[in-house]
C-alpha positions, 0 to 999 in steps of 0.5 A: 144032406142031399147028393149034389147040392153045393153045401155053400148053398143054404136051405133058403137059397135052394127054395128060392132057387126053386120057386124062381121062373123064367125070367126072374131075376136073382141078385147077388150082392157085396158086403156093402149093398144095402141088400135088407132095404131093398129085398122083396126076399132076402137070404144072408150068406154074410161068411161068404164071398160071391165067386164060390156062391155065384159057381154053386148057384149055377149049379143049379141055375140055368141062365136066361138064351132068349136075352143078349146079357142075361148077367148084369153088374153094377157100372163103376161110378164116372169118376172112380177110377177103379176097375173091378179085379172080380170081374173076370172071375165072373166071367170064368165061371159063368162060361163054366157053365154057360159057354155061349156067355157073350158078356155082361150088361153094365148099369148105372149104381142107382138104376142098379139098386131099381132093378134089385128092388124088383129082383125076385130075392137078394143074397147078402154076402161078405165080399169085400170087392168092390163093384161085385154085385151082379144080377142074374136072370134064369132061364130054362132047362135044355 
């Protein structure tokens, strides 16, 4: 065990986390995102739920100021009629952190999955939120 180190956070992440640079992206994505097929590194966190791990994850990670929206989420589908109640929970904890935030970037499913396949790593989670994937770009230390 390490002092400070969220403990939700596995070993695998903390590397990841790590090896990261400026402007690579993370993706952290709901039980039904087909995480292993499109991964260039994956990291299973299937017992958790995104919000605690999104809180511990920036933590430690810095996002990206020199983007308008350094966050991205996955649009909900034309014809669906549903609005994500995760959402805001997003937004809460990302301004913990990141108080200047000036809100997410909205991508269509398919252009969605694109990006996550030139996403430096995928975390699978167990959410079972729908429309709770989102994309986090890192930035730099202050």
């Amino acid at each position: 065990m390490l002092k400070g180190i969220p403990t939700i956070l596995p070993p695998e992440l903390l590397k990841i986390l790590m090896e990261m640079g400026h402007g690579d992206e993370l993706v952290i994505a709901d039980g039904n995102f087909p995480a292993a097929s499109h991964a260039q590194r994956l990291v299973r966190c299937d017992g958790q739920r995104v919000p605690p791990l999104l809180d511990a994850v920036l933590q430690l990670l810095p996002l990206d100021t020199f983007v308008k929206q350094p966050v991205a989420l996955m649009s909900v589908v034309p014809g669906d009629n549903y609005q994500p109640d995760i959402w805001p929970a997003y937004q809460e904890i990302i301004q913990k952190y990141e108080p200047r935030f000036d809100g997410f970037e909205f991508i269509e499913r398919h252009a969605f999955y694109d990006r996550a396949r030139k996403a430096f790593a995928i975390v699978a989670t167990g959410e079972l939120a729908r429309y709770a994937n989102l994309i986090l770009k890192k930035g730099l230390l202050p």
